[in-house]
C-alpha positions in Angstrom: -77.6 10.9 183.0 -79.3 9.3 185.5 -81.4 12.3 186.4 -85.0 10.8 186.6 -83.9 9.9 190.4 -83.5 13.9 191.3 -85.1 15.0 193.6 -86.1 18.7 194.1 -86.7 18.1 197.7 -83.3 17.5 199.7 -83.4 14.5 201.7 -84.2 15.3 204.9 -83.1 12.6 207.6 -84.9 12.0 211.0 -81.5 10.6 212.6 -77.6 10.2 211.7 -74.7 8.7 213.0 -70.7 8.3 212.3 -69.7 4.8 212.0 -65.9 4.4 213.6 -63.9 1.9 213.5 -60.1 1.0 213.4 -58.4 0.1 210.3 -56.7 -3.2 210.0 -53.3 -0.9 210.0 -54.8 0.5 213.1 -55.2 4.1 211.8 -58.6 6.2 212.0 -61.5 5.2 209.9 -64.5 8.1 209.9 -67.7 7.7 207.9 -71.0 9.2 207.9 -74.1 7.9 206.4 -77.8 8.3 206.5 -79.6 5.8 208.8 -83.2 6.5 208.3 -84.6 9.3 205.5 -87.2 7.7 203.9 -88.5 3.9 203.4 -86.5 3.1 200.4 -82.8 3.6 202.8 -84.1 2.1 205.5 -85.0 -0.6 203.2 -81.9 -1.1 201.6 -79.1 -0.2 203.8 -79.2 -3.8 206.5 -79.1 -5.6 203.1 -76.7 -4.1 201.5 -74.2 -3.2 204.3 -73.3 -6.9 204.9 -71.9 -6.8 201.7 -69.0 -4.8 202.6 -69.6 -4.7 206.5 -67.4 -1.6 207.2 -66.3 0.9 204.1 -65.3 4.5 205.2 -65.4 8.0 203.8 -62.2 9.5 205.6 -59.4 6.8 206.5 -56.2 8.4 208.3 -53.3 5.5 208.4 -50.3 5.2 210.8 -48.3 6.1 207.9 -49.7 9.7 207.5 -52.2 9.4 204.2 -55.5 10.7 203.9 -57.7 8.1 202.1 -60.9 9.7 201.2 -63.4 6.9 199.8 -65.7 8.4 197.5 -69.2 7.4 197.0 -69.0 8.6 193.4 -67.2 7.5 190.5 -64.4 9.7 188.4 -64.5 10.0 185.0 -63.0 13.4 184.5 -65.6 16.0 186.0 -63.5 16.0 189.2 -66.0 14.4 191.4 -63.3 13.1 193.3 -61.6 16.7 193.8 -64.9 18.0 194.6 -65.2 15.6 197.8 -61.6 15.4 199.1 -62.0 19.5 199.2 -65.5 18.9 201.3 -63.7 16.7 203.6 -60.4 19.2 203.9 -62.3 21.9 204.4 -63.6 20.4 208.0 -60.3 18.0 208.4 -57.8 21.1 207.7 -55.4 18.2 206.0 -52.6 18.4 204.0 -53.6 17.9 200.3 -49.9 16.3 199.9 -51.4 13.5 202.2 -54.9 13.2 200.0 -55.9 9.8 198.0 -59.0 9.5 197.1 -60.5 6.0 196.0 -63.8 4.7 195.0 -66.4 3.2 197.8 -68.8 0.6 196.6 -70.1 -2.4 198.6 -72.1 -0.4 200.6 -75.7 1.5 199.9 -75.9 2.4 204.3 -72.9 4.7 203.6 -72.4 5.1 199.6 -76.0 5.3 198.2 -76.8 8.6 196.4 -78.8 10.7 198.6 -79.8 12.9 195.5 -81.9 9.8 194.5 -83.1 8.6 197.6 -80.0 6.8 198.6 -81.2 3.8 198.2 -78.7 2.5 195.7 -75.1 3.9 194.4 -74.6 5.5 191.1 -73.0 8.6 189.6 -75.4 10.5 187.2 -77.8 13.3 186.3 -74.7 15.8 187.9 -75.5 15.1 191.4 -72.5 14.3 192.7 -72.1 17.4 194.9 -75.5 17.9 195.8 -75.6 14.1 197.2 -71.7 14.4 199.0 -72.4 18.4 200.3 -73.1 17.5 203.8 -71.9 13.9 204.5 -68.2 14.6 203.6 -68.1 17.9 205.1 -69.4 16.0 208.7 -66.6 13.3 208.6 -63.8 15.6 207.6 -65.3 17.2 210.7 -66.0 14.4 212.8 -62.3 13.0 212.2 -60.8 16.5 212.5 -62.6 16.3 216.4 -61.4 13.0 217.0 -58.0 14.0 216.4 -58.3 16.9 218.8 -59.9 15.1 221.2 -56.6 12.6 220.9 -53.7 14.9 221.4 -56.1 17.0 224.5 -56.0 13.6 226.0 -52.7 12.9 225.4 -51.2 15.8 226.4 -53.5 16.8 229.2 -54.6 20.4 227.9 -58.7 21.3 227.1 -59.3 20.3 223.5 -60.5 24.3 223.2 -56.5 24.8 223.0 -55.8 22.0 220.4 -55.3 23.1 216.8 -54.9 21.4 213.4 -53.6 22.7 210.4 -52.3 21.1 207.2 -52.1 18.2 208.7 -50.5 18.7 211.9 -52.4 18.4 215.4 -51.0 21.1 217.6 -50.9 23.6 221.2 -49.5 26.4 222.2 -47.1 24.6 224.6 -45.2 23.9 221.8 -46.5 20.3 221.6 -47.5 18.9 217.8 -48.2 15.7 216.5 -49.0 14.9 212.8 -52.4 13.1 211.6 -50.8 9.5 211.6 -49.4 9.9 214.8 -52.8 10.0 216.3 -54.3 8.1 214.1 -54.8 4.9 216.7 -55.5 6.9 219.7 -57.8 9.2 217.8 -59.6 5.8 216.9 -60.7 4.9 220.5 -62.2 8.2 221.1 -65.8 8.8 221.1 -67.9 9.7 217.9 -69.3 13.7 218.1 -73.0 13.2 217.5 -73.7 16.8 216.2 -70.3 17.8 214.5 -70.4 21.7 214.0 -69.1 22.6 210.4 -67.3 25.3 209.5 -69.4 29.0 208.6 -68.8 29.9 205.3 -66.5 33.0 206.3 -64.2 30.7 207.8 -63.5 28.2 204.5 -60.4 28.2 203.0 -60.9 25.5 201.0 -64.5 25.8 199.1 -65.2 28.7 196.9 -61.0 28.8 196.4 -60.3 30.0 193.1 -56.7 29.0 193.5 -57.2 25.7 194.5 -56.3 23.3 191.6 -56.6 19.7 190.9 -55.0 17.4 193.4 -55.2 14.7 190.8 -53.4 16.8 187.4 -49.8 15.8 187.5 -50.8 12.2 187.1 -52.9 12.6 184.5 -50.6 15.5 182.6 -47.5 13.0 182.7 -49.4 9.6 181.9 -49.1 8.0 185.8 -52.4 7.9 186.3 -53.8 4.4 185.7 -57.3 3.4 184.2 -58.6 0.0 183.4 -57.2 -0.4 180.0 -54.2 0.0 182.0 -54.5 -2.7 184.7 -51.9 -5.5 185.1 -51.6 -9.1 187.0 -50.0 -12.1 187.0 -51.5 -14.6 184.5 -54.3 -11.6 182.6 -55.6 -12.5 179.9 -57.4 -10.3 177.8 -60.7 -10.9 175.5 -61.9 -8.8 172.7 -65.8 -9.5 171.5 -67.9 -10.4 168.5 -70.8 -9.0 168.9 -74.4 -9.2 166.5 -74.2 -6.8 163.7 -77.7 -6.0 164.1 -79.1 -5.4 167.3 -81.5 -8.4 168.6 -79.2 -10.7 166.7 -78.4 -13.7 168.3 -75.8 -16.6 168.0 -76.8 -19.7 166.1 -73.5 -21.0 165.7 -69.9 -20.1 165.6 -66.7 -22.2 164.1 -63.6 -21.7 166.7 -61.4 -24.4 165.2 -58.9 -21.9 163.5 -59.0 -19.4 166.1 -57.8 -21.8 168.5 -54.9 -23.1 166.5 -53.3 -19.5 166.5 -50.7 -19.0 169.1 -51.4 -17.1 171.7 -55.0 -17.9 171.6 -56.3 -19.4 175.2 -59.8 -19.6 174.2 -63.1 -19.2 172.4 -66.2 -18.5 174.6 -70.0 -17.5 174.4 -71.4 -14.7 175.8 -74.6 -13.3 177.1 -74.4 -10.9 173.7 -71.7 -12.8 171.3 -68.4 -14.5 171.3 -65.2 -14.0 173.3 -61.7 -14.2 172.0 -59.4 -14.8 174.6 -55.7 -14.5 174.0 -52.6 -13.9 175.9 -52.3 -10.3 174.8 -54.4 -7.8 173.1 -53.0 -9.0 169.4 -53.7 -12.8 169.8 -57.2 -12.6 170.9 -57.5 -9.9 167.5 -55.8 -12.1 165.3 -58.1 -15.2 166.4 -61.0 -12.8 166.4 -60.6 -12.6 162.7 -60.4 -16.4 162.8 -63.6 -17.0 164.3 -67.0 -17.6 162.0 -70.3 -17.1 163.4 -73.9 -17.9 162.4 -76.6 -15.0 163.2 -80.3 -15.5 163.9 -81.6 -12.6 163.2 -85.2 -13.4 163.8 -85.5 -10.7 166.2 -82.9 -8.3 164.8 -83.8 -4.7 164.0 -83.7 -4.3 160.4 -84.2 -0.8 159.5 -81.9 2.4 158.8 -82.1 5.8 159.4 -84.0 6.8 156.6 -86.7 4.4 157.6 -86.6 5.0 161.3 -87.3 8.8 160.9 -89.7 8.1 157.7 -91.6 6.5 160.8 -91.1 9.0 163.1 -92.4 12.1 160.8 -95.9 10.3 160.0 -96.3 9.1 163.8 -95.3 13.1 164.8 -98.1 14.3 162.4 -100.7 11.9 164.3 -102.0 11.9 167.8 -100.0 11.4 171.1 -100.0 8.7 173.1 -99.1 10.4 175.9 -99.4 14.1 177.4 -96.8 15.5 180.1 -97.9 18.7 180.6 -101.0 20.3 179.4 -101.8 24.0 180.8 -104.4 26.2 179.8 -106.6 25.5 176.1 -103.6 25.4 173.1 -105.7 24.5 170.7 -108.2 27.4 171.5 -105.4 29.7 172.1 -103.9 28.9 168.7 -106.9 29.4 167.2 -107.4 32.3 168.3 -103.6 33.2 167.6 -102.3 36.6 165.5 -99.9 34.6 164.3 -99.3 30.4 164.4 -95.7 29.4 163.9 -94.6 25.6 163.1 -91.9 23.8 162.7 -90.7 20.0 162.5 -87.0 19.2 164.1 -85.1 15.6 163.4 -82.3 14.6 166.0 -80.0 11.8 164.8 -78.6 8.8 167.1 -75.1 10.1 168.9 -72.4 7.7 170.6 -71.0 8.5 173.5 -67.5 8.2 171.6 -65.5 8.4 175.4 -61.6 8.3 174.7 -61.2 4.8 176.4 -62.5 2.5 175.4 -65.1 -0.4 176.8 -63.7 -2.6 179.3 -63.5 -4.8 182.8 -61.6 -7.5 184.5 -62.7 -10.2 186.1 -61.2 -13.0 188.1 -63.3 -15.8 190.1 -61.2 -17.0 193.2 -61.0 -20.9 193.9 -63.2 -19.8 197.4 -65.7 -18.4 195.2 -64.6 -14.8 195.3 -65.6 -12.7 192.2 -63.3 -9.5 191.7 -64.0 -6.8 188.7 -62.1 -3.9 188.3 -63.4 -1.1 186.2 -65.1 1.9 185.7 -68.4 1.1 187.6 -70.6 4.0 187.4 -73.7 1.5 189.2 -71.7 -0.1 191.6 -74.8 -2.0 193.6 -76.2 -2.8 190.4 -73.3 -4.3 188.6 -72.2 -6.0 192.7 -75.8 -7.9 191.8 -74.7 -8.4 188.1 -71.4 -9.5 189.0 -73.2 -12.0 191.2 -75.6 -13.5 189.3 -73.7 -14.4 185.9 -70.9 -16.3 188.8 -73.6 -18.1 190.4 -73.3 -16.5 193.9 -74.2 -14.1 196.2 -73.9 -10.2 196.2 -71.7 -10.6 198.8 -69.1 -12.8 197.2 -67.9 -10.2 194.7 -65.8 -7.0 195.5 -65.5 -4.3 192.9 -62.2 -2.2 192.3 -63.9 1.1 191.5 -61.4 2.9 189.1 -61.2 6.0 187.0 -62.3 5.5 183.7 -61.0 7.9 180.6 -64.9 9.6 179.7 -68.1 7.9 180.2 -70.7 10.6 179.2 -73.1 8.2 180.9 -72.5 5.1 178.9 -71.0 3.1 181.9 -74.5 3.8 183.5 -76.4 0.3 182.3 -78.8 -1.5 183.6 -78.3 -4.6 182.1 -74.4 -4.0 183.3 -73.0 -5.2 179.7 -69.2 -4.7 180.5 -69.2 -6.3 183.9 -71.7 -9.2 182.4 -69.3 -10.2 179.7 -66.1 -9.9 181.9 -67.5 -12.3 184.7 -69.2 -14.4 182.0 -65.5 -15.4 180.5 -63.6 -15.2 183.7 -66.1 -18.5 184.8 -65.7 -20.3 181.5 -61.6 -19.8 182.1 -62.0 -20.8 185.4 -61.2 -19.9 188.9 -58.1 -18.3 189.4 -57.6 -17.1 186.0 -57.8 -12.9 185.5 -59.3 -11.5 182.1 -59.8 -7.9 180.9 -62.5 -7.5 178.4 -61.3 -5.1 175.8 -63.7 -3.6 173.7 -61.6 -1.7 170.3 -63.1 1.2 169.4 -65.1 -0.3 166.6 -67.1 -2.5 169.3 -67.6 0.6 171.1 -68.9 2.7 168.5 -71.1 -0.4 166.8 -71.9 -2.0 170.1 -75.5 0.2 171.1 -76.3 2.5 174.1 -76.9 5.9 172.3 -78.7 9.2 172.8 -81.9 8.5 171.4 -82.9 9.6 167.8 -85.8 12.2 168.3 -88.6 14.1 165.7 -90.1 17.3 167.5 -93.3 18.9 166.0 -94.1 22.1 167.5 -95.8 25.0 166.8 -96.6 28.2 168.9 -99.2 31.4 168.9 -98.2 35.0 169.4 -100.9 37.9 169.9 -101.0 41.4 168.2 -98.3 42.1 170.7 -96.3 39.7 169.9 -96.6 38.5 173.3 -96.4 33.9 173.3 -99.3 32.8 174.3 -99.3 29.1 173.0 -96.9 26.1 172.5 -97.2 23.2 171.8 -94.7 20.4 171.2 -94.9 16.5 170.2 -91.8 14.8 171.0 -91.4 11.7 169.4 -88.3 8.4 169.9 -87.6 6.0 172.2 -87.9 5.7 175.8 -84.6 5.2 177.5 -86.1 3.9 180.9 -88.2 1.4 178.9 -87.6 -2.3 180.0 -85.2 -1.6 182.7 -85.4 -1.5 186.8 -86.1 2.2 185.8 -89.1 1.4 183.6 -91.2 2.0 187.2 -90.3 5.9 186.6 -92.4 6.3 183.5 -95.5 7.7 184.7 -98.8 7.5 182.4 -96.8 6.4 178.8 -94.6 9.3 180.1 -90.7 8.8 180.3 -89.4 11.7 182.2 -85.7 11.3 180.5 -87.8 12.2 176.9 -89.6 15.2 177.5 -87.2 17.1 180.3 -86.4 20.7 179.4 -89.6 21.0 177.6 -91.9 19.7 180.3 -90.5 22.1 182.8 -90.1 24.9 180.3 -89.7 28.4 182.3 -91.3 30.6 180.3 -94.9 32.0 181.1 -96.4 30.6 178.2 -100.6 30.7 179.6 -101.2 27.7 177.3 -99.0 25.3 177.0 -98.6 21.3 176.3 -95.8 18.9 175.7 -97.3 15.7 173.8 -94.8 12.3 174.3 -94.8 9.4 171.6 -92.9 6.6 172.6 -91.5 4.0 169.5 -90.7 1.0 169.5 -87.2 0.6 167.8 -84.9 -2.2 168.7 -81.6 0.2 168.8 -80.6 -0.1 172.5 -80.6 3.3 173.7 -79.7 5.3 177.0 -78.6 8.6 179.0 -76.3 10.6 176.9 -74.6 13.6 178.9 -77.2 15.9 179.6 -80.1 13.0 178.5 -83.4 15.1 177.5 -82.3 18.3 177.1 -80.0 17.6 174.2 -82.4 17.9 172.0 -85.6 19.4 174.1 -83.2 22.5 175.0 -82.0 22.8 171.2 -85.4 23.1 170.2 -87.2 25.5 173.0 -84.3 28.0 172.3 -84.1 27.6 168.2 -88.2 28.1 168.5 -88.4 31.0 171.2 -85.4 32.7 169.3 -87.9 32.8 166.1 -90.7 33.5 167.9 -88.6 36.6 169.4 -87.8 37.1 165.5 -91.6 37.3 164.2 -92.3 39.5 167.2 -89.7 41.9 166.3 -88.5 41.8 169.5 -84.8 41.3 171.3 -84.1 37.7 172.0 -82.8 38.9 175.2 -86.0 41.0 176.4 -88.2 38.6 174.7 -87.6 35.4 177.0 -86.9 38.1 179.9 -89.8 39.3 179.3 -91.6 35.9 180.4 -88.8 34.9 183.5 -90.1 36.6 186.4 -91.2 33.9 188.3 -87.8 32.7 187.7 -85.0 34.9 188.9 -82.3 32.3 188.2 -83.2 31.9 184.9 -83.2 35.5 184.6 -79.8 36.2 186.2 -77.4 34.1 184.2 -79.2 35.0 180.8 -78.4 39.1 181.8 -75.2 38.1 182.8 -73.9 36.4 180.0 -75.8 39.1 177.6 -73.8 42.0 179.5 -70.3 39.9 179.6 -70.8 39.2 175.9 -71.8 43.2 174.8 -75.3 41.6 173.5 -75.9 45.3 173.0 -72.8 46.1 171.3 -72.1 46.3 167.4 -70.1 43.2 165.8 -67.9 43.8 162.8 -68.9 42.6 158.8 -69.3 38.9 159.2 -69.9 38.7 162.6 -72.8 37.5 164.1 -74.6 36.5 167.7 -76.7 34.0 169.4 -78.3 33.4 172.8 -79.8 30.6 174.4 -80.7 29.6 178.4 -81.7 26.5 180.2 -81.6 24.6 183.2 -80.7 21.0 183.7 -80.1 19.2 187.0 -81.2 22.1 188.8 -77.7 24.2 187.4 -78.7 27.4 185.0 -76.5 28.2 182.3 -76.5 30.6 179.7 -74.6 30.8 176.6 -74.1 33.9 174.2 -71.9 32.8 170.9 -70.0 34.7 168.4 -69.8 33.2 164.9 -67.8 34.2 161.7 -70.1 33.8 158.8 -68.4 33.3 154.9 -71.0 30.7 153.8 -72.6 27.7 154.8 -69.4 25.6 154.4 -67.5 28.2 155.3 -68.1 29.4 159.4 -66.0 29.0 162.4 -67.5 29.5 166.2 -65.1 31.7 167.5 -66.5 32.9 171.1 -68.7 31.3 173.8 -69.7 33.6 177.3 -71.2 31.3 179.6 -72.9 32.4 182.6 -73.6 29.6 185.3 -75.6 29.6 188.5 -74.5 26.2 190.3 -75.0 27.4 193.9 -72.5 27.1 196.1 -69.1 27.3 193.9 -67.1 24.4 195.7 -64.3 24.4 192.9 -64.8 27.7 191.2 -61.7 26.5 188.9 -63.5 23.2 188.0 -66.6 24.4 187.5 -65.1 26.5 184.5 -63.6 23.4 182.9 -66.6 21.7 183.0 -68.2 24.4 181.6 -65.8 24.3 178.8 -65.8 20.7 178.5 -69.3 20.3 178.0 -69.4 23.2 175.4 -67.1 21.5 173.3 -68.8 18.6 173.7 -71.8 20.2 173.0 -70.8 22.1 170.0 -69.0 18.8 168.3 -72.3 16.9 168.4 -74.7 20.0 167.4 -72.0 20.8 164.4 -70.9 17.4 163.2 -71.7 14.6 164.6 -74.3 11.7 164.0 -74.6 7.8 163.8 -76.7 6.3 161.0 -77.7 2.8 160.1 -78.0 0.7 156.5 -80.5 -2.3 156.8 -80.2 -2.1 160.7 -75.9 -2.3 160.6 -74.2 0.9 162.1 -72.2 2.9 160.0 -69.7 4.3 161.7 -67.2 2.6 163.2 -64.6 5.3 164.9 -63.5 8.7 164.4 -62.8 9.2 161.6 -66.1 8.9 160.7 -67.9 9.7 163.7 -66.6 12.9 164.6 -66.5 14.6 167.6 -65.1 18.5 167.7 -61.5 18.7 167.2 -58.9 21.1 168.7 -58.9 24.0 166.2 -62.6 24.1 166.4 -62.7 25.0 169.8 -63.6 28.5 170.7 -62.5 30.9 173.3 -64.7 30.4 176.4 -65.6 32.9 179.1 -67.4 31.2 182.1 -68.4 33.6 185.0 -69.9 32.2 187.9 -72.9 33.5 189.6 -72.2 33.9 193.2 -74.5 32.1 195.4 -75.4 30.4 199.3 -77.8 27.6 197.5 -76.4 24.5 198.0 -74.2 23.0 195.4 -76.0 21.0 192.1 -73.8 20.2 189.2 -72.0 21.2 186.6 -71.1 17.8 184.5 -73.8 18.1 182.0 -75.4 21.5 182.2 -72.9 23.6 180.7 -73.9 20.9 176.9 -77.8 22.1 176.4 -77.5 25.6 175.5 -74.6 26.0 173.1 -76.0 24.2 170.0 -78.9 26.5 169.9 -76.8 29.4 170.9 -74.8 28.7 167.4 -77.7 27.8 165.5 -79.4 31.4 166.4 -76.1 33.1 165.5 -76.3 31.4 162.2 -80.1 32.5 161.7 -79.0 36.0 162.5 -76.4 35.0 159.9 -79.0 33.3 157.1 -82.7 34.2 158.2 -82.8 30.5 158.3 -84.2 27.8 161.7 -81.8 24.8 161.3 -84.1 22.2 162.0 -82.6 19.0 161.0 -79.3 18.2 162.8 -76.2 18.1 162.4 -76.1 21.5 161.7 -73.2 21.4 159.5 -76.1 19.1 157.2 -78.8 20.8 158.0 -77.3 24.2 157.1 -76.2 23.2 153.2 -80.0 21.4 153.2 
């Protein structure tokens, strides 16, 4: 998600500082942020630090806590965990002392370096690669500081001062915890050039015993999320919104709906009508009270069957856009042994996160605007926030919590959550709290998906059997298209459509990915792992069949055409060897490979199936090698890994979201369905040891295994499953 702000290049800054400062508790406050990098931060960060003049990255209070403030936001992939183990590293804290909240407020110190920095976001699995060096410097930097606290005190060089797990010490015997020093640590000067730690000294990073600071919570149903926040006075909404999606309100009858008890109000909103009620059942019961008039003028109209009807015809016709066009296809499939085709159809998919929608809002009788939620664009929702109160930027403060799952859908431009939470809290009135609750019908029905997509691609092999053209014409919407982001798309290209195939490894001499852009009124966005969800499904499916028509190993054949990419090449012979590629299955049993690279993290997936028939298969074993760089938590790294195969493999298998006459289908899980528990396969994830810096591992491990289990099933059937779900395109 979010990826079309990566840059390969790491930012390379001409000049840093720490920013110090005491807390109002009088405790230490350490932060460390980029002052000048490039135009766009030097642009952004006077601005947008006066809107919360002084935010932190390591706090150390009186009362002996570690407050970590993280410039990214948790959802589950252990961001947070991530950074709080950069900063312990270099602060040699206790993790019993740890809290880690989210920063926002602030580009100068929160902005993601991985895009520039010039504004704050969470996406495209960057989360290490922007935090790497910033936390590790004030974990340092505040680690000094306390030295240089207790040498003063105590009159001894700070060469003889110590810390360890939280406890400043010397050899005289003389030891002061963290909070002790905290003030006096406080008034003493900033290092300029903080040495870190070399990598034979961490104890902390690359640990394959260290485990979640954050579990117990979540395990015995402490930890709190927005669905779970309470205040005096809250209120809480649930929305109407347009059935179709342009749809907008003519009318609506309240009268009955406000005659229910428990039902505080009625109000319009930027996209539809809020119930407001005392508690989540009033405002539902007056929901179903409420009767509203549609203009639906501007409404998309069309279903599935009409949408990919369209999409077909227009991927049979010319491009209207090229992003990468090497070499002469059309000569070299001309000139071709032999030409291979074929035509793929991916379906909408929700994001379908286990909590749902929501935000609370409360306008202040000085003109304060608070909203508490999952913000996942905190600078951009901070300007949302703003302009739906009728104030300035720096007039609203935003509670950044954890959120149960986003998968990239609380990434929006347009900030729909936060729009429609501050848009009631003014027509209730100042002072008055309200959390906007979307059910899970609204959340499945209410827009934002991973794009529907046709591919047409066909490719050339030699008397060899040695690739020697491709060519693909992706065709569906453009998720950048009329948003801020809309300046990314690049000559009719949007970067988010044709990733995975534009930067395809493979030496392929001739080689050209065509982009068609439609124009469907479905509103669309960054679903985990964006492009390569379907571009990755279909390079792998196609290069496994070209292998196939070659008569050649999967394995060897895409080695064969890696060498100028020895990444690539690692993690696909390491997951073939962990699997036994080479090995014999039993009766029944079948395998399948696939390798890509998304967010600069390389993953490779072999899968073993169990084949009866094609109602009748199970996937029972996934060996996943990844190449992340620098393993910060070796132990969350596999989860992710895990986590995003079984996210992956529910989607690939099962899932899809259709509409009749424009109107969504489904409206939760049990007809949307992602994977359930006794689908899930054993997973083996083996890291490939590395000294690159740290990328992700949020979205990459999702590319690979649906073509991974579709080339299992062709080794299984002789058939390419083209048209997904596979479970629908298998029985086709």
């Amino acid at each position: 998600m979010l990826q079309f702000l990566m840059k390969k290049e790491a930012v390379k800054p001409t000049r840093r500082q720490f920013l110090l400062g005491a807390t109002a508790a009088t405790g230490l406050a350490v932060g460390y942020r980029l002052i000048a990098g490039n135009p766009a931060i030097a642009q952004a960060a006077p601005a947008a630090a006066q809107a919360n003049p002084f935010q932190t990255y390591v706090e150390i209070t009186p009362e002996n806590r570690i407050i970590i403030h993280s410039s990214q936001f948790e959802m589950g992939q252990g961001s947070y965990f991530g950074i709080a183990t950069l900063v312990m590293e270099e602060l040699d804290g206790d993790w019993a002392q740890v809290d880690v909240v989210g920063g926002s407020g602030n580009t100068a110190l929160f902005g993601n370096l991985a895009w520039g920095g010039a504004f704050q976001g969470t996406g495209g699995s960057t989360s290490m690669t922007s935090s790497w060096e910033r936390y590790r410097k004030a974990g340092a930097a505040a680690r000094a500081m306390l030295v240089a606290a207790a040498a003063k005190e105590w009159s001894v060089p700070d060469s003889e001062v110590t810390a360890a797990s939280g406890v400043i010490s010397h050899g005289s015997d003389k030891r002061a915890t963290f909070g002790e020093l905290a003030q006096a640590a406080a008034g003493m000067p900033v290092p300029e050039d903080v040495p870190l730690k070399s990598r034979d000294k961490w104890t902390q990073i690359g640990s394959d015993t260290l485990k979640r600071y954050d579990s117990a919570g979540k395990a015995n149903g402490t930890q709190s999320y927005t669905i779970d926040v309470k205040m005096d006075g809250l209120l809480t909404a649930v929305m109407i919104h347009p059935p179709k999606f342009g749809a907008e309100v003519t009318s609506f009858d309240a009268a009955k709906a406000k005659a229910f008890d428990g039902v505080v109000d009625v109000v319009q909103t930027p996209r539809g009508i809020a119930v407001v009620g005392q508690n989540m059942w009033a405002a539902l019961k007056g929901r179903d009270l409420v009767t509203v008039e549609w203009n639906e003028a501007k409404a998309e109209q069309r279903g599935t069957a009409e949408i990919m009807a369209e999409y077909n015809k227009l991927a049979e016709g010319p491009a209207k856009a090229t992003a990468r066009n090497d070499g002469d296809v059309a000569a070299a499939l001309a000139g071709a042994a032999k030409v291979v085709e074929g035509r793929y159809e991916f379906p909408y998919l929700a994001h379908a996160s286990i909590e749902p929608l929501n935000a609370v809002a409360r306008i202040d009788a000085d003109g304060t605007v608070e909203v508490w939620g999952g913000h996942q664009m905190p600078d951009i929702y901070q300007a949302a926030a703003a302009q739906v109160a009728g104030t300035t930027p720096d007039k609203v403060r935003l509670h950044v919590l954890k959120t149960g799952g986003s998968f990239g859908r609380r990434a929006v431009a347009d900030a729909d959550l936060v729009v429609e939470a501050v848009a009631v809290a003014k027509a209730l009135g100042p002072g008055k709290p309200v959390k906007v609750q979307w059910t899970r019908e609204n959340d499945m029905r209410g827009g934002r998906y991973r794009p529907a997509y046709v591919h047409a691609i066909k490719a050339g092999l030699d008397k060899d059997g040695k690739l020697v053209a491709l060519q693909d014409h992706i065709v569906g919407q453009s998720i950048m298209g009329g948003t801020p982001m809309a300046a990314m798309i690049e000559n009719g290209v949007d970067p988010t459509s044709v990733e995975g195939a534009s930067n395809l490894p493979y030496a392929v001499p001739n080689l050209k990915v065509d982009l068609t852009t439609t124009d469907v009124n479905i509103p669309v966005l960054w679903w985990r792992s964006v492009g390569s969800t379907h571009t990755a499904y279909v390079m792998e499916t196609f290069i496994d069949e070209l292998a196939l028509e070659a008569k050649r190993d999967p394995v060897e054949f895409r080695l064969s055409m890696l060498d100028a990419h020895p990444r690539h090449a690692a993690v696909l012979r390491l997951a073939a060897e962990k699997a036994g590629w080479d090995t014999p299955l039993p009766e029944g049993r079948f395998r399948g490979v696939a390798l890509h690279e998304s967010f600069s993290t390389y993953v490779a997936e072999v899968v073993e199936i169990t084949f009866k028939s094609a109602s009748d298969f199970t996937v029972d074993r996934v060996v996943c090698a990844v190449d992340c760089g620098i393993a910060i938590n070796p132990d969350q790294i596999r989860a992710q890994m895990e986590g995003g195969i079984g996210f992956g493999l529910g989607a690939i298998l099962q899932e899809e979201l259709t509409l009749t006459g424009g109107v969504v289908d489904q409206e939760n899980y049990d007809t949307y369905t992602p994977l359930r528990i006794d689908q899930m396969p054993k997973v083996e994830v083996h890291i490939v040891a590395s000294d690159e810096p740290p990328t992700g591992v949020g979205e990459p491990g999702v590319p690979p295994i649906g073509p991974a289990v579709a080339n299992a099933l062709r080794a299984a059937t002789g058939k390419t499953i083209r048209s997904l779900p596979i479970t629908k395109g298998l029985s086709a």
